[in-house]
N, C-alpha and C positions, 0 to 999 in steps of 0.2 A: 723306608717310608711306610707308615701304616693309612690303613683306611680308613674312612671314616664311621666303620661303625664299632673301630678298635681304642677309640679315642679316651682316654681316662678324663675325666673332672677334674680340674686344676682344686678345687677343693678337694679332693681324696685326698688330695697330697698331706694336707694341715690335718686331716684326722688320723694320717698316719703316723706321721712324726709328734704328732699326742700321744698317741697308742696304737699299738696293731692290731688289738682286740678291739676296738672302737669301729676303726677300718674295717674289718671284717665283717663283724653285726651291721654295719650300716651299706657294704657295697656288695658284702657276700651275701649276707643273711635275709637284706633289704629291711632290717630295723629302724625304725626312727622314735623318739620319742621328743617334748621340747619342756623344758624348763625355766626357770626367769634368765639364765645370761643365753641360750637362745630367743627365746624372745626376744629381750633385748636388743638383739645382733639383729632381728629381724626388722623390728622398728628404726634400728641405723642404718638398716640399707635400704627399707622401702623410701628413707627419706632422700637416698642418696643414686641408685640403681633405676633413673628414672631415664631411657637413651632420649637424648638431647643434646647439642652444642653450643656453645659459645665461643666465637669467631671474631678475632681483629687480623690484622694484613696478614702478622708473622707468628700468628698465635693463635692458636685452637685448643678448647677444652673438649674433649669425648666422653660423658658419662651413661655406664651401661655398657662398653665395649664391648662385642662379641670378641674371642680371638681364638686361634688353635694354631696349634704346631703338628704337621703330618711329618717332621721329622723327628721331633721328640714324642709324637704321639698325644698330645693334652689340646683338651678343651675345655671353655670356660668363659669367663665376662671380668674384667675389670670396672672397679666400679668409678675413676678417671681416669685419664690419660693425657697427658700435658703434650702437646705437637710443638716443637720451635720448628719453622718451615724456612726453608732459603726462599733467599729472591726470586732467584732463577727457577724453583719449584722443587718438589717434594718436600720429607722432613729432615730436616737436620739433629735433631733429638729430639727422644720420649722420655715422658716421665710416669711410669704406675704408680696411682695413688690407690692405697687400700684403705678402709675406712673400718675404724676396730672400736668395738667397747673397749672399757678397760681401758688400762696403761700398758706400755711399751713391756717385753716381756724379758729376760737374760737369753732363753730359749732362742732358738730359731725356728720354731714352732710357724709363727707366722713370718719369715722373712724368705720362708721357703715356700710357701704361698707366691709372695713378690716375686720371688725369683723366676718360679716357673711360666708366670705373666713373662716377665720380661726374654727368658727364650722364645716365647712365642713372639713378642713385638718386634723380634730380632730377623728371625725368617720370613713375618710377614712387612715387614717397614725395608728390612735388608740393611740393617744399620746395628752399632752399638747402643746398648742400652746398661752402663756401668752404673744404675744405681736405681733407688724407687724410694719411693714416701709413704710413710703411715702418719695417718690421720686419727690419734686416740681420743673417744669420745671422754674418758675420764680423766685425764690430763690436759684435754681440752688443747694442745697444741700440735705441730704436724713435727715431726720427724726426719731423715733422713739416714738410708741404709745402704750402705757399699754391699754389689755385687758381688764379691769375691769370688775367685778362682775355688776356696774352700766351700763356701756357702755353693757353688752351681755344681760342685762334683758329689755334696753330699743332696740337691736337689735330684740329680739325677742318679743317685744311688737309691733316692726311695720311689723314683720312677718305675727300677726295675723291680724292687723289695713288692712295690702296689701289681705289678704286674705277675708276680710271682705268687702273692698269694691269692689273686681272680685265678690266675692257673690252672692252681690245684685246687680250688675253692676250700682252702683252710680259715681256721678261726683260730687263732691264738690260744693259747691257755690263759685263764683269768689268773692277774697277779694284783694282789690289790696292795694301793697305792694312795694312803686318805689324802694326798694333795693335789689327785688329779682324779683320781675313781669319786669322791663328797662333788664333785663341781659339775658331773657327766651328766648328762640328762639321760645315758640309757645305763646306770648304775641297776635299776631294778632287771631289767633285761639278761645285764651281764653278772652279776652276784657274785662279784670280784671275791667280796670278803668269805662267804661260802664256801663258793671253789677251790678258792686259798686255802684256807685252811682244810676242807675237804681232801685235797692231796697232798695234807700234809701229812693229815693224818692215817691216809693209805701209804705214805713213804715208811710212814712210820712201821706202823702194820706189817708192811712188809721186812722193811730191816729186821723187826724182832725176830721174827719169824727166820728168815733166813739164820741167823746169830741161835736163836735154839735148835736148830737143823744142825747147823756148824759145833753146835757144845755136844748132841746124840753124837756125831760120829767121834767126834774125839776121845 
């Protein structure tokens, strides 16, 4: 069980499985910077992150969800939550809906976001939760994504991966990537393409050098 001032951000999770260098400027480094698909992102959820309910007999909406897991360690807010409730009381299933710019991704980028919602609705509801919904504002229609056994083991593989690098408080090395590094809003911050090539060109450097070392003694 952890405490609660060990508690990681269920967002960490999605800027790690972006990048671990992203992750790190933003939870080790405490970088931020925002650009138009933040923005964006921001105006999709101030419209939707508003807590509030809406309630019939066997049915509850939750938006703005607080939720955390002290046994996976995460905290965070969903931004709804679908309640089906038995007669007799409690719930009988949940559903997280996530509300995304864009369209749906190949990635599991964001479905490990969902995921890790849904370990948390699991310990605190004390129920299964096989599955969640995205809601893409550019496709304009909602979604559905199986929890799998695959998707929660590699959820919780970047649980430990997030906790390992606050650890030791490392930052990745910059690897640039123009289909993910052009889209980052802390691209100026991390100077992917620089430092790339920057050590390439000390690999470089170095190899020569070694190899004219190596031709003196021969």
């Amino acid at each position: 069980m952890f405490a609660e001032d060990d508690l990681l951000p269920i967002s960490g999770l999605q800027h790690l499985a972006y990048c671990e260098r992203q992750f790190a400027l933003i939870h080790v480094e405490q970088l931020w910077a925002d650009n138009r698909f933040t923005a964006e992102g921001d105006v999709l959820h101030e419209r939707v992150d508003v807590e509030h309910h809406e309630s019939r007999r066997l049915f509850r909406q939750e938006y703005g969800m607080a939720i955390r897991s002290l046994e996976q360690g995460l905290i965070g807010k969903c931004d709804l939550v679908e309640l089906y409730l038995r007669p007799e009381g409690g719930v009988a299933e949940a559903v997280p809906v996530e509300f995304k710019r864009g369209r749906d991704k190949e990635s599991d980028v964001d479905r490990v976001q969902l995921c890790a919602q849904a370990l948390c609705l699991e310990e605190m509801l004390r129920i299964e939760v096989p599955r969640g919904d995205f809601y893409y504002l550019g496709a304009h229609r909602r979604t559905s994504a199986e929890l799998s056994l695959a998707l929660r083991t590699e959820t919780r593989r970047l649980i430990e991966r997030a906790r390992q690098i606050l650890n030791r408080c490392e930052t990745p090395a910059a690897v640039y990537d123009s289909a993910k590094c052009d889209r980052c809003s802390l691209i100026e911050a991390c100077m992917p393409r620089a430092l790339s090539e920057g050590g390439r060109r000390v690999e470089r450097y170095l190899k020569s050098g070694i190899a004219a070392m190596r031709k003196e003694c021969d």
